[in-house]
Backbone as ProteinMPNN parsed JSONL, in Angstrom:
{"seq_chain_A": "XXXXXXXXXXXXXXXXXXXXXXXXXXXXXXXXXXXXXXXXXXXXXXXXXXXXXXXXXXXXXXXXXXXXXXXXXXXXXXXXXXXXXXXXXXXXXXXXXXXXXXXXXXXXXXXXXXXXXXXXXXXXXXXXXXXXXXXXXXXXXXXXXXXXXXXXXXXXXXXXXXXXXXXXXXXXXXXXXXXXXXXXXXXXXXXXXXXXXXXXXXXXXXXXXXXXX", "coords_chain_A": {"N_chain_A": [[140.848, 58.74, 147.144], [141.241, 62.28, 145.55], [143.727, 62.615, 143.665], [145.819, 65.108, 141.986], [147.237, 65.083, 138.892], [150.703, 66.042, 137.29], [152.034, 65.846, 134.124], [153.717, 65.806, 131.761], [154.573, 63.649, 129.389], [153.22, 61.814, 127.73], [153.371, 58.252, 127.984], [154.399, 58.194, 130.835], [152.504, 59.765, 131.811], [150.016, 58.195, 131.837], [150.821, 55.446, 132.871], [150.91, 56.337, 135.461], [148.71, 57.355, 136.028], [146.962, 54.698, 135.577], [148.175, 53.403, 137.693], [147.487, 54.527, 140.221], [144.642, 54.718, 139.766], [143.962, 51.559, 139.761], [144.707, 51.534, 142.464], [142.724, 52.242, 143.619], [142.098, 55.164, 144.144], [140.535, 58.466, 142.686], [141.628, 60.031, 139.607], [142.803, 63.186, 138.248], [144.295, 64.69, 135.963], [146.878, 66.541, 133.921], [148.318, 68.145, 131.438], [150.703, 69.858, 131.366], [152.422, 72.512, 133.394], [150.64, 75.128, 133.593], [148.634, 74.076, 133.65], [148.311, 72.473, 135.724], [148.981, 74.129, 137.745], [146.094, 75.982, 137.735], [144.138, 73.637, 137.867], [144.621, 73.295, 140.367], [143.396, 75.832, 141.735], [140.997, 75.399, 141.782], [137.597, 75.014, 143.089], [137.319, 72.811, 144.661], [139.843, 71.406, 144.541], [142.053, 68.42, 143.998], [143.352, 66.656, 146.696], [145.827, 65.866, 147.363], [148.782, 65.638, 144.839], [150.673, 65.289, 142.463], [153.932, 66.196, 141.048], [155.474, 66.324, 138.198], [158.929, 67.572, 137.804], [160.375, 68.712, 135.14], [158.423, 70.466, 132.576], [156.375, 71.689, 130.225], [155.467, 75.613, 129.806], [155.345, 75.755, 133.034], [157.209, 75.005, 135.582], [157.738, 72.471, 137.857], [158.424, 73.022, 140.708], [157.719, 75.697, 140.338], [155.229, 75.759, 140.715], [154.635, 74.259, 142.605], [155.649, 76.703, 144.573], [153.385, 78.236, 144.245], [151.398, 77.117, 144.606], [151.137, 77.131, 147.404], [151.225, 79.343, 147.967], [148.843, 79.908, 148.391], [145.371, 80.617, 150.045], [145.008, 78.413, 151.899], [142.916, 76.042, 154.84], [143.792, 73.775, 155.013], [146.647, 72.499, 153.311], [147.461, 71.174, 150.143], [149.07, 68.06, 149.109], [151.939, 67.176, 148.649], [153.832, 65.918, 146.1], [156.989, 65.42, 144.035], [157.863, 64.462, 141.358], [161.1, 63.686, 139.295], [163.861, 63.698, 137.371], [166.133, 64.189, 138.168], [169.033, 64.136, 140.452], [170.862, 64.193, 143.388], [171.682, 66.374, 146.164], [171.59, 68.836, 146.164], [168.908, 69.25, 144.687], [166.973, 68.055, 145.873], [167.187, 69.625, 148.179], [166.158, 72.078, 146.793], [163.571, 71.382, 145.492], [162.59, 71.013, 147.605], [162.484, 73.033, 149.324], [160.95, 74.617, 147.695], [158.737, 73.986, 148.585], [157.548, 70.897, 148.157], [156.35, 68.244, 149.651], [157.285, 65.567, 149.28], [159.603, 63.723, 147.515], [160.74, 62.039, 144.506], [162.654, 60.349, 142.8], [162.656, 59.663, 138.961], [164.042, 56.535, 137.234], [161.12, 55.11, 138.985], [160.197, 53.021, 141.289], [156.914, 51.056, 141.059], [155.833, 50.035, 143.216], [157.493, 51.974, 145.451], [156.146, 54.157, 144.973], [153.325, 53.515, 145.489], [154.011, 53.71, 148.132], [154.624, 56.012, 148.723], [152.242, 57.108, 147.926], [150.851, 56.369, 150.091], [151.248, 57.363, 152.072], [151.308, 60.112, 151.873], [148.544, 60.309, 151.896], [148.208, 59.442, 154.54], [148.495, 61.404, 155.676], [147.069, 63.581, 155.087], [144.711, 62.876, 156.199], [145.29, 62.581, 158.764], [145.105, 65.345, 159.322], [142.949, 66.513, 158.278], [141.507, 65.28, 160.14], [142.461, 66.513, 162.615], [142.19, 69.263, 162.082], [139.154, 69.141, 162.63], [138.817, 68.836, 165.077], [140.26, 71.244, 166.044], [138.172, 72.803, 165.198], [135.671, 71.483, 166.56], [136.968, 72.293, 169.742], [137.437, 75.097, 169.73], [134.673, 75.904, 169.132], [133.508, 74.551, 172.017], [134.953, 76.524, 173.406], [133.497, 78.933, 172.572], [131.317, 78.352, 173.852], [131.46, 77.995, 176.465], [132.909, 80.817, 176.873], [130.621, 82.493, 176.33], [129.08, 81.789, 178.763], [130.637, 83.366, 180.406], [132.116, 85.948, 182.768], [130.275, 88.834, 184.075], [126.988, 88.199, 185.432], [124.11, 89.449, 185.086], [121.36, 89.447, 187.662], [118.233, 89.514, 189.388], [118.096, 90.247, 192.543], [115.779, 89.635, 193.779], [113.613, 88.009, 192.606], [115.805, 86.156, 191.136], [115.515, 86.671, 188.421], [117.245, 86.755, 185.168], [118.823, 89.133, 183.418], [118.986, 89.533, 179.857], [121.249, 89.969, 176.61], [119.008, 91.817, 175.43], [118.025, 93.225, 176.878], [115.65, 91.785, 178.352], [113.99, 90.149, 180.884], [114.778, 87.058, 181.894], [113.896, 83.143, 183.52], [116.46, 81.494, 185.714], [116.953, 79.567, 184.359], [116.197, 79.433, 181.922], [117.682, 80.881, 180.822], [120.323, 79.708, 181.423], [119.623, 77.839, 179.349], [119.414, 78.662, 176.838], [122.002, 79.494, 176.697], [123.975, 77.954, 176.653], [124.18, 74.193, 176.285], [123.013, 72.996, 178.157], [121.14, 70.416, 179.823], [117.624, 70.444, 181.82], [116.344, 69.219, 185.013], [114.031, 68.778, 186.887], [113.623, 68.824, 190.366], [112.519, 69.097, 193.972], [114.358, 70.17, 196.533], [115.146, 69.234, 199.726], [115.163, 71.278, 201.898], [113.096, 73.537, 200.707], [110.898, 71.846, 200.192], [110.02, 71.407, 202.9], [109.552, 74.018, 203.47], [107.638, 74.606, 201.321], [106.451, 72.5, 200.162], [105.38, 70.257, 202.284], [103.419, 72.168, 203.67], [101.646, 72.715, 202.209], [100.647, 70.318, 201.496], [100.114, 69.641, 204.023], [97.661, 71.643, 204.315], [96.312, 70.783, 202.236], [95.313, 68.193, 203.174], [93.865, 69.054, 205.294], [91.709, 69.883, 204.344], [90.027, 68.006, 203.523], [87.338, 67.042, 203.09], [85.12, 65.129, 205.736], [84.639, 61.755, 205.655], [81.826, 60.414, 205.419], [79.738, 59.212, 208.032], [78.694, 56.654, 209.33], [75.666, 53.95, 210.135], [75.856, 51.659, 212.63], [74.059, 48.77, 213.232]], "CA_chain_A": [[141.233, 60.14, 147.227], [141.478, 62.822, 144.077], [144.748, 62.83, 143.012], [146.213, 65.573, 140.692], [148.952, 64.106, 138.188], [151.173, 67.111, 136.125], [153.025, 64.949, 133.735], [153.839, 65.963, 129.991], [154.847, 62.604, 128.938], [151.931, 61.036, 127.823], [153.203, 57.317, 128.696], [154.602, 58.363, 132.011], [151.02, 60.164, 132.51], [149.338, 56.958, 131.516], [151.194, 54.616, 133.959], [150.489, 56.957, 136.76], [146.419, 57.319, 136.057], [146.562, 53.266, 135.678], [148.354, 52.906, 138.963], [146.935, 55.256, 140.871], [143.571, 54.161, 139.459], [144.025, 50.258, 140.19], [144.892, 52.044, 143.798], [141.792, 53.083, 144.132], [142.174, 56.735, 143.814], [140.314, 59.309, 141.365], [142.884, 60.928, 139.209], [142.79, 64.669, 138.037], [145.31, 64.741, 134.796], [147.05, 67.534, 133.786], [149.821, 68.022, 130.835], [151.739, 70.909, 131.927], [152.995, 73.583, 135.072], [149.934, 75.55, 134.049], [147.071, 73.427, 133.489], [148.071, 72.168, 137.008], [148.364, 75.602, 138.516], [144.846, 76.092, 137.21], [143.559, 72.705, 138.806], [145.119, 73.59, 141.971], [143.203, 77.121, 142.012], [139.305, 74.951, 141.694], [136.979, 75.038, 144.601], [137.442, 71.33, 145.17], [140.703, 71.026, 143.712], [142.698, 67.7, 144.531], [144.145, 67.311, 148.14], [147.426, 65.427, 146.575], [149.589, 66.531, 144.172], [152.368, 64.522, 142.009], [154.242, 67.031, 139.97], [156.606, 65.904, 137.461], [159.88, 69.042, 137.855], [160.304, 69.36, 133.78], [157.205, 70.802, 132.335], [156.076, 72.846, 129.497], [154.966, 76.333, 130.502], [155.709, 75.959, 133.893], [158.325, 73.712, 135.895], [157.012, 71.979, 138.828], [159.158, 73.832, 141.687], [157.195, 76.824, 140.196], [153.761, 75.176, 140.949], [154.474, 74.736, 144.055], [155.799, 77.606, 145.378], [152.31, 79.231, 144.067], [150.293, 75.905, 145.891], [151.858, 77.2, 148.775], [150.978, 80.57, 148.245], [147.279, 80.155, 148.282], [144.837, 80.496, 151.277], [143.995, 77.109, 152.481], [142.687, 75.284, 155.814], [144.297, 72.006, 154.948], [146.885, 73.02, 152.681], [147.23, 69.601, 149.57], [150.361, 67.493, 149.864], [152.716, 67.416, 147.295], [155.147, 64.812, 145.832], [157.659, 66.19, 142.773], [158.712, 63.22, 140.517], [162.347, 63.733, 138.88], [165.061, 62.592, 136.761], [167.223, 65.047, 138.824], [169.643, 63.582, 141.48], [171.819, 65.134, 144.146], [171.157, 66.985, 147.636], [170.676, 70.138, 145.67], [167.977, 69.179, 143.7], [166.352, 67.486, 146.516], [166.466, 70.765, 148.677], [165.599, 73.088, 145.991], [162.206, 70.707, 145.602], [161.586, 71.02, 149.646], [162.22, 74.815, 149.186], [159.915, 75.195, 147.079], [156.752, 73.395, 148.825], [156.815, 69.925, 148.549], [156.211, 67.477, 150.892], [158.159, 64.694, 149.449], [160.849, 63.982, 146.741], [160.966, 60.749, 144.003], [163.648, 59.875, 141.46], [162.51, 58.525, 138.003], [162.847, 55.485, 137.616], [160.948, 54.875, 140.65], [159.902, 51.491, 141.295], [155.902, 50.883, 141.517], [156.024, 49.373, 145.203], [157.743, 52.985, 146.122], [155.272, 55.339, 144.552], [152.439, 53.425, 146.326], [153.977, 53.574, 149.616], [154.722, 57.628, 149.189], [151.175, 57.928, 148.073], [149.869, 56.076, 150.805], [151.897, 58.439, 153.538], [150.509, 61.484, 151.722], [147.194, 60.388, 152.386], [147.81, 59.625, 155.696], [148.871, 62.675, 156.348], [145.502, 64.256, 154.592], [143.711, 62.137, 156.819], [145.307, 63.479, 160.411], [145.194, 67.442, 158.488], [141.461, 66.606, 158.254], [141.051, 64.961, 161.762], [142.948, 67.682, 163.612], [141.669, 70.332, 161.493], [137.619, 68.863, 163.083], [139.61, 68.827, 166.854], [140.221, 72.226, 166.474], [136.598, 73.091, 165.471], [135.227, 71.145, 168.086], [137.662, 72.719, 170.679], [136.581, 76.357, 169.284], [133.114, 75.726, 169.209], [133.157, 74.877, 173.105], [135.739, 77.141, 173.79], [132.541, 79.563, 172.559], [130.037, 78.343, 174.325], [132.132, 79.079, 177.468], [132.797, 82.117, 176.842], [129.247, 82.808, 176.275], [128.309, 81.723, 180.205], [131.607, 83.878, 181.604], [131.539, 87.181, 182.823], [129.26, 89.05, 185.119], [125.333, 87.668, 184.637], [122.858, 90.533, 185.831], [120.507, 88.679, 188.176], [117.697, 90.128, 190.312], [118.314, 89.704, 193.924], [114.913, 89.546, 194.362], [113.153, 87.109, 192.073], [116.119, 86.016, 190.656], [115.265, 86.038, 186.823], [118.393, 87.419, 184.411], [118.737, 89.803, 182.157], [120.079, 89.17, 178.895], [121.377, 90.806, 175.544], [118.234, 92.101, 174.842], [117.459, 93.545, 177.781], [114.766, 91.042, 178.596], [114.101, 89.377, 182.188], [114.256, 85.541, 182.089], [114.471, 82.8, 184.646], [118.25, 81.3, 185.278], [117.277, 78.128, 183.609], [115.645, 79.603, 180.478], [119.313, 81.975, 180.091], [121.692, 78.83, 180.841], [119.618, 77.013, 178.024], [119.813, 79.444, 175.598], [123.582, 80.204, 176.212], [124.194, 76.359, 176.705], [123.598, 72.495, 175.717], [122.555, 72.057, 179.486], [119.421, 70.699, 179.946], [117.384, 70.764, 183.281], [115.561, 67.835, 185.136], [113.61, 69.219, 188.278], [112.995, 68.285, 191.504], [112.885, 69.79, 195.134], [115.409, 70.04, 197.33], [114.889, 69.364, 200.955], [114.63, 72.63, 202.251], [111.769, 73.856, 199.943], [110.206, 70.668, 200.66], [110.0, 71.576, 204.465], [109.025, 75.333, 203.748], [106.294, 74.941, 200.35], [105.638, 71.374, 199.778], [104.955, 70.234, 203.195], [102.543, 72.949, 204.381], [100.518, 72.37, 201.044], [100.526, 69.0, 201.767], [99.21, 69.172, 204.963], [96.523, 72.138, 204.093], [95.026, 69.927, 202.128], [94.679, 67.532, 203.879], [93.312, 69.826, 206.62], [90.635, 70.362, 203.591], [89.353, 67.37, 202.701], [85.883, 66.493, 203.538], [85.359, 63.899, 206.532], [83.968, 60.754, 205.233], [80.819, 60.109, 206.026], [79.282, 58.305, 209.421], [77.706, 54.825, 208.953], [75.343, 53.333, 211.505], [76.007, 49.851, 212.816], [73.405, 47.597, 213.626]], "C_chain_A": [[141.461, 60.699, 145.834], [142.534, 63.229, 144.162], [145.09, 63.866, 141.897], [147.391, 65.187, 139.948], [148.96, 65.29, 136.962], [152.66, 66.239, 135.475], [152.98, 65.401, 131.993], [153.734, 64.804, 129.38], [153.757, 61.783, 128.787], [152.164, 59.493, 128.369], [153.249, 57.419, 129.868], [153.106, 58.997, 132.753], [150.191, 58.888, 132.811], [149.973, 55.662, 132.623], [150.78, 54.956, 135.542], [149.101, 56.375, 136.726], [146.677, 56.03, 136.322], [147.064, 52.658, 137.021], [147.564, 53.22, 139.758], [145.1, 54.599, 140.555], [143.405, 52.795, 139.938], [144.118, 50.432, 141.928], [143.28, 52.217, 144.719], [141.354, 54.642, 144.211], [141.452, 57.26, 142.482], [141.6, 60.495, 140.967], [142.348, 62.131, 138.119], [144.102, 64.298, 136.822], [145.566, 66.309, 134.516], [148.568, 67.201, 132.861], [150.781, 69.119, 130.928], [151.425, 71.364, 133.085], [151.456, 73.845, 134.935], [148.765, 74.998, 134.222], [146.847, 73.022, 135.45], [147.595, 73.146, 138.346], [146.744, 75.706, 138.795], [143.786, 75.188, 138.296], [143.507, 73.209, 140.16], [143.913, 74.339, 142.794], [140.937, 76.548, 142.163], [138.863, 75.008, 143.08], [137.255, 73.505, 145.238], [138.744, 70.664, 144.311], [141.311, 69.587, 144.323], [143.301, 67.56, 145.816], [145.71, 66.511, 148.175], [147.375, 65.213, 145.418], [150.648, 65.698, 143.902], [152.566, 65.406, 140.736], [155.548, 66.397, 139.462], [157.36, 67.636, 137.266], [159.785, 69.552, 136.74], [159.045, 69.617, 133.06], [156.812, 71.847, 131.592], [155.716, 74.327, 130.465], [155.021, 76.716, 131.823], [156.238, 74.506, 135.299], [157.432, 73.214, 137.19], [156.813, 72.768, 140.892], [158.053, 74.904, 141.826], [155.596, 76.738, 140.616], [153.108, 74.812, 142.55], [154.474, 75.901, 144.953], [153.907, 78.234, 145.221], [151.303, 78.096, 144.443], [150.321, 76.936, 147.01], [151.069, 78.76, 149.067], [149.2, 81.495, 148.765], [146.629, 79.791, 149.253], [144.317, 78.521, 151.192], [143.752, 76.574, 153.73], [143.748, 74.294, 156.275], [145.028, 72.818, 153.586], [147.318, 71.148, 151.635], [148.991, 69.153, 149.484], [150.662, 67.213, 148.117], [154.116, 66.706, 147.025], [155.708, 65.211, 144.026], [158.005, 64.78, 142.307], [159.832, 64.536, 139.312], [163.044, 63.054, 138.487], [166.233, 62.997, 137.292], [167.691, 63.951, 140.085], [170.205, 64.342, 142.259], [171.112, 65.733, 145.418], [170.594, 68.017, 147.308], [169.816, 70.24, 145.194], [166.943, 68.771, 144.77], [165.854, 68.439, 147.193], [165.779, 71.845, 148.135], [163.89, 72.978, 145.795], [161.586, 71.152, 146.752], [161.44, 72.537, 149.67], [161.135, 75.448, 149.048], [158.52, 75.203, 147.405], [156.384, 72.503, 148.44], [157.065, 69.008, 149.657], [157.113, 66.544, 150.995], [158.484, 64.685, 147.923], [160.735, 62.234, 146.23], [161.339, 60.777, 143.035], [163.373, 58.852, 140.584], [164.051, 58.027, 137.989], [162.796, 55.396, 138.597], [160.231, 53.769, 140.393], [158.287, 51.998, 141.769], [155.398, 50.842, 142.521], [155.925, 51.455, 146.103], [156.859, 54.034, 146.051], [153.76, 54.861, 145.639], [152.906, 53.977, 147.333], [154.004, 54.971, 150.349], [153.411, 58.039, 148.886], [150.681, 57.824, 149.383], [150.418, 56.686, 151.908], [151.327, 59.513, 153.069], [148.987, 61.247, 152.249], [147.048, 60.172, 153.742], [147.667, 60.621, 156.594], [147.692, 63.872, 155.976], [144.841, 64.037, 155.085], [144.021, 62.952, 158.0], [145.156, 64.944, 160.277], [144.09, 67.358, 158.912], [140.959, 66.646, 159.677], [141.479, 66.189, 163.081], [142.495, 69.118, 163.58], [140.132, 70.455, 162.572], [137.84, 68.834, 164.408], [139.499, 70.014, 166.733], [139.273, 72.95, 166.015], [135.785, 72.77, 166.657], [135.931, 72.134, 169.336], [137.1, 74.451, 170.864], [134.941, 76.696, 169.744], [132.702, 75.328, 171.006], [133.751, 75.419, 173.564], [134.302, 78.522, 173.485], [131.722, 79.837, 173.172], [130.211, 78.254, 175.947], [131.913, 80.224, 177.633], [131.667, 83.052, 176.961], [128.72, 82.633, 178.084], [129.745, 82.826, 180.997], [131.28, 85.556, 181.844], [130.123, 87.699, 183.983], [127.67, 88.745, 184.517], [124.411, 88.566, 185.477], [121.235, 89.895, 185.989], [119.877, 89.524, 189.529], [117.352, 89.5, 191.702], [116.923, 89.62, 194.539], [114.446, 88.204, 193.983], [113.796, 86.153, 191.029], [116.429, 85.415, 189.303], [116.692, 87.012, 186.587], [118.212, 88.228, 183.677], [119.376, 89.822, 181.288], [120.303, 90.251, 178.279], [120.593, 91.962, 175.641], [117.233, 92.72, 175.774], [115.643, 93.144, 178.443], [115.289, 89.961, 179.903], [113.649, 87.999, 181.792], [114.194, 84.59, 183.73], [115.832, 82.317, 184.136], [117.922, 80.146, 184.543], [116.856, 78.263, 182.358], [117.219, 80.425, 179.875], [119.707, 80.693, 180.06], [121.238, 78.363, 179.94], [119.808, 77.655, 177.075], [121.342, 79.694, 175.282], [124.026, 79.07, 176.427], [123.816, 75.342, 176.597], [123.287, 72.078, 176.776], [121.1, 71.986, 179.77], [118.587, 70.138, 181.577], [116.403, 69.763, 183.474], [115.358, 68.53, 186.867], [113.17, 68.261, 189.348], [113.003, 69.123, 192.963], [113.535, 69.257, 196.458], [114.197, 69.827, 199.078], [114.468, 70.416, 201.691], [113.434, 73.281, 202.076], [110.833, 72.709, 200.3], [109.489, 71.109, 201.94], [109.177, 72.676, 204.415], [107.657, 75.264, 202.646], [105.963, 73.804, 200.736], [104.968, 71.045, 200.995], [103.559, 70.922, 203.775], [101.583, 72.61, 203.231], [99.909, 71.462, 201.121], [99.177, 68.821, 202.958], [97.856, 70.222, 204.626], [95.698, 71.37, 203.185], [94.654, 68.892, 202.265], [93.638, 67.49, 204.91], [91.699, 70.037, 206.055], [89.7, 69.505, 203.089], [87.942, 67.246, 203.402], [86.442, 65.38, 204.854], [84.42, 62.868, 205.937], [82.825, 60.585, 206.303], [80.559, 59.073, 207.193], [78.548, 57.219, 209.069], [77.464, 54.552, 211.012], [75.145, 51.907, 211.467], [75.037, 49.797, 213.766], [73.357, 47.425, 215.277]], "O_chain_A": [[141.813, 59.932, 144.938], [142.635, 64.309, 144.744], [144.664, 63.554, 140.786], [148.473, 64.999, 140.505], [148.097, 65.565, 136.128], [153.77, 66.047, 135.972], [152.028, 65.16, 131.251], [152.723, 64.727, 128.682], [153.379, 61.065, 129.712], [151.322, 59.168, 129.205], [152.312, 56.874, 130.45], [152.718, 58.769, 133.899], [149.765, 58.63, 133.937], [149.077, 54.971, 133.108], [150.464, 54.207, 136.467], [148.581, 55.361, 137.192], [146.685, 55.886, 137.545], [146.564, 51.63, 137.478], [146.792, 52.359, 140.181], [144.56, 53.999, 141.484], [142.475, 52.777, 140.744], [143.646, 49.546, 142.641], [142.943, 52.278, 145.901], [140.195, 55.034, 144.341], [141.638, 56.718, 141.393], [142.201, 61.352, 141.613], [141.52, 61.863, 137.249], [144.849, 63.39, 137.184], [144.74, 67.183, 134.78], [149.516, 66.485, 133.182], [151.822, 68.942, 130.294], [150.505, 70.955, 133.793], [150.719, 73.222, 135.7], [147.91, 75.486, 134.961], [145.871, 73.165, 136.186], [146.747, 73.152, 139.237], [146.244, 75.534, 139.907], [143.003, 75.623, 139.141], [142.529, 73.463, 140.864], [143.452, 73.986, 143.879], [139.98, 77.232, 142.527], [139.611, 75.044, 144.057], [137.362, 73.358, 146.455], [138.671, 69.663, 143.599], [140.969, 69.557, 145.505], [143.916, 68.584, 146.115], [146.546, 66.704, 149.058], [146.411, 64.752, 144.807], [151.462, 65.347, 144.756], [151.839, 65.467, 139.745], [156.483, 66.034, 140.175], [156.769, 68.618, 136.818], [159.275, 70.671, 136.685], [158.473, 68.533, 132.946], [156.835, 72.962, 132.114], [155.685, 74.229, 131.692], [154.796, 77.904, 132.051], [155.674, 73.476, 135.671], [156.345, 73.768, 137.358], [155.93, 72.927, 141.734], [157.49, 75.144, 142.894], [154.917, 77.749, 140.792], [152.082, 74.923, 143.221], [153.648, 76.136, 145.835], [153.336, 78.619, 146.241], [150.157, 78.531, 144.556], [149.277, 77.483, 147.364], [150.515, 79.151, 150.095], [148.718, 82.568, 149.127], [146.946, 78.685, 149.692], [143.524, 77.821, 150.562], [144.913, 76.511, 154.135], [144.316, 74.071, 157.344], [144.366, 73.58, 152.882], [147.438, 70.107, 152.282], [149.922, 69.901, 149.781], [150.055, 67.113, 147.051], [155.189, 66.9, 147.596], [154.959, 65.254, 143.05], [158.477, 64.011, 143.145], [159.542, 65.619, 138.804], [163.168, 61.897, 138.889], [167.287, 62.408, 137.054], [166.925, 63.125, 140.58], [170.121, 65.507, 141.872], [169.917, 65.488, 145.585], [169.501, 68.389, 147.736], [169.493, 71.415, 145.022], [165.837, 69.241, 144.505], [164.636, 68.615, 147.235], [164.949, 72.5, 148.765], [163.09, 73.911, 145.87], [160.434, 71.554, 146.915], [160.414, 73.136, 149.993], [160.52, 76.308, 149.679], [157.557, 75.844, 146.986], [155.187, 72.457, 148.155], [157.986, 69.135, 150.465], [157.754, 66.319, 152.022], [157.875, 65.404, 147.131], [160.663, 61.311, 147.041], [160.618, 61.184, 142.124], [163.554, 57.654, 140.805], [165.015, 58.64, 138.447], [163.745, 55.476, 139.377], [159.674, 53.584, 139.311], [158.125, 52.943, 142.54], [154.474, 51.597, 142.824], [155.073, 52.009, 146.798], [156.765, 54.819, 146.994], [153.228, 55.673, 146.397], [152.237, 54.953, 147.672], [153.736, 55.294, 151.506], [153.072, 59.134, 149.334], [150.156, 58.789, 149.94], [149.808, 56.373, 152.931], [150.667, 60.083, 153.939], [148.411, 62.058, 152.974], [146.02, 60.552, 154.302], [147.1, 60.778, 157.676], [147.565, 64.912, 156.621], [143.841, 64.73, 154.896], [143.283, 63.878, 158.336], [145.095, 65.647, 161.286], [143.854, 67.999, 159.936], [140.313, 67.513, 160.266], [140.886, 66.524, 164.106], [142.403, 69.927, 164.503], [139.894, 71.488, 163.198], [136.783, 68.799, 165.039], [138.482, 70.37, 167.329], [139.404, 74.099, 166.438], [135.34, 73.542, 167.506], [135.065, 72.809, 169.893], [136.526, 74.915, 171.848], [134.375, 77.514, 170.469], [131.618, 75.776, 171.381], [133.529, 75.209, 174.757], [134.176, 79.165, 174.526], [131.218, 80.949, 173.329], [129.228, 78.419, 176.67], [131.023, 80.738, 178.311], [131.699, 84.141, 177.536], [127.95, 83.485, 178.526], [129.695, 82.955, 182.22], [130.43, 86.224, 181.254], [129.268, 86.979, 184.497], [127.286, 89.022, 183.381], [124.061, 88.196, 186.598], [120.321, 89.804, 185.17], [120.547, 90.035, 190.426], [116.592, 88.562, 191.943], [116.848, 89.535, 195.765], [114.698, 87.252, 194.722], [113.131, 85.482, 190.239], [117.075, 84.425, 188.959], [117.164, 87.775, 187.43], [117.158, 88.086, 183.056], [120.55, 90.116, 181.515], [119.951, 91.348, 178.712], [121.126, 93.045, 175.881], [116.014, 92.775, 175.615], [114.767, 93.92, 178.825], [116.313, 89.288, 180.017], [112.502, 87.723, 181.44], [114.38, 85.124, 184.824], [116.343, 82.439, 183.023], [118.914, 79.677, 183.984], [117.058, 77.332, 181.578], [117.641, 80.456, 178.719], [119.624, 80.155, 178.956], [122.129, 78.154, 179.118], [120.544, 77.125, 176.242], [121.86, 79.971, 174.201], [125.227, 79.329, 176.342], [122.62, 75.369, 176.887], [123.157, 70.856, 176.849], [120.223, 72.838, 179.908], [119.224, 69.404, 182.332], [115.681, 69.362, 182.561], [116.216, 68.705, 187.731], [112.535, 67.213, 189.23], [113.804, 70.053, 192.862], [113.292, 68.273, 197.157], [113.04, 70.152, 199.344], [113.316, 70.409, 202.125], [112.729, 73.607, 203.031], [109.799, 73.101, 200.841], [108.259, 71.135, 201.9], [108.147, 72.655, 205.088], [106.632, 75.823, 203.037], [105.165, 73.771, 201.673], [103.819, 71.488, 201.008], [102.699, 70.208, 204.291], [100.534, 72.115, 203.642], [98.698, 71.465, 200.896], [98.058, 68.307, 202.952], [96.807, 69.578, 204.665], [94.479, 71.304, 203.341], [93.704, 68.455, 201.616], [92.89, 66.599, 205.314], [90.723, 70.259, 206.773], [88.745, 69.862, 202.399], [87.916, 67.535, 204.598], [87.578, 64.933, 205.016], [83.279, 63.285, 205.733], [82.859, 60.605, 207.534], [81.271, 58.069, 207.207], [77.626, 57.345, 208.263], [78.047, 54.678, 212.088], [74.549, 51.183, 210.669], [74.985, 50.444, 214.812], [72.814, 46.441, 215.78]]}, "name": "protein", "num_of_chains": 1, "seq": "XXXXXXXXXXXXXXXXXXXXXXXXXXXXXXXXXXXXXXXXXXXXXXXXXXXXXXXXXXXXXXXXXXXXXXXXXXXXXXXXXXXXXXXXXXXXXXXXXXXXXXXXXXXXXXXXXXXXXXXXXXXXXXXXXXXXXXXXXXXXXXXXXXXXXXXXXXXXXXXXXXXXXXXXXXXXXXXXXXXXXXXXXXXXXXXXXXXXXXXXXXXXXXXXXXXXX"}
């Protein structure tokens, strides 16, 4: 996953990238508020987010709130690193728009285990996000067969949009994924096939007469 990392501190940057990197993850760098801002704002910007709170130019809090503020689908998940302690500092962080909350020093072990919940949580965003496409998309193609269907009581072809007569099986395919496998019913059987049947039989030639011996 692409990671963005807003860290001034060049070692503290440098431990991240090398974790995060050994993780598996591509990492996005960034040495201040705005450079990150900036990142944020790309067409394919990162879909998690570790902001260090103190930060040239612009603090971390501040980076979020303006994450937050920006149209997205899937909006990217966001973990503040801090030297700050206390309840207030903790809610002021959540206030602001992130997801989750970690006090330098933070042990190695812990930083994995909060990346690897952000991503899980990027993962079900994604998956639920493609549920409610799917769901949409035949919730459409519903909608598309409901409603009154103007059908001629005679020869019953339809008339669509476009004020053009079809039959019903050329409309449902066009306005649906249903596809049609013919055969004849009993009834029709009795009244077309049958009589066809037997007229030509009624038609064939008689085989010729042979004389025996």
């Amino acid at each position: 996953m692409r990671i963005l990392i807003a860290e001034d501190d060049s070692i503290s940057r440098l431990v991240l990238t090398t974790n995060l990197g050994n993780w598996g993850h591509e990492v996005v760098t960034a040495v201040n508020g705005m450079e990150a801002w900036q990142a944020s704002q790309e067409e394919a910007a990162p879909r998690l987010v570790i902001l260090d709170w103190m930060m040239p130019e612009m603090e971390g809090p501040e980076v979020c709130r303006r994450i937050r503020e920006l149209p997205a689908a899937i909006p990217p998940y966001i973990i503040l690193l801090t030297a700050r302690q206390g309840t207030k500092e903790v809610v002021e962080g959540m206030q602001a728009g992130a997801d989750d909350y970690l006090t330098k020093p933070y042990h190695r072990d812990e930083l994995r285990v909060r990346v690897e919940v952000g991503v899980r949580m990027i993962d079900l965003q994604e998956k639920l996000a493609n549920q409610i496409g799917e769901l949409q998309e035949a919730l459409d193609q519903v909608k598309r067969l409901q409603g009154i269907i103007p059908i001629c009581g005679y020869c019953k072809k339809v008339r669509d949009d476009s004020d053009y007569w079809q039959n019903v099986e050329s409309y449902i395919a066009t306005h649906s994924e249903v596809e049609f496998s013919h055969g004849v019913c009993p009834s029709c059987y009795a009244k077309v096939v049958q009589p066809q049947l037997e007229s030509f039989k009624a038609n064939l030639p008689s085989p010729p007469k042979t004389d025996h011996a």
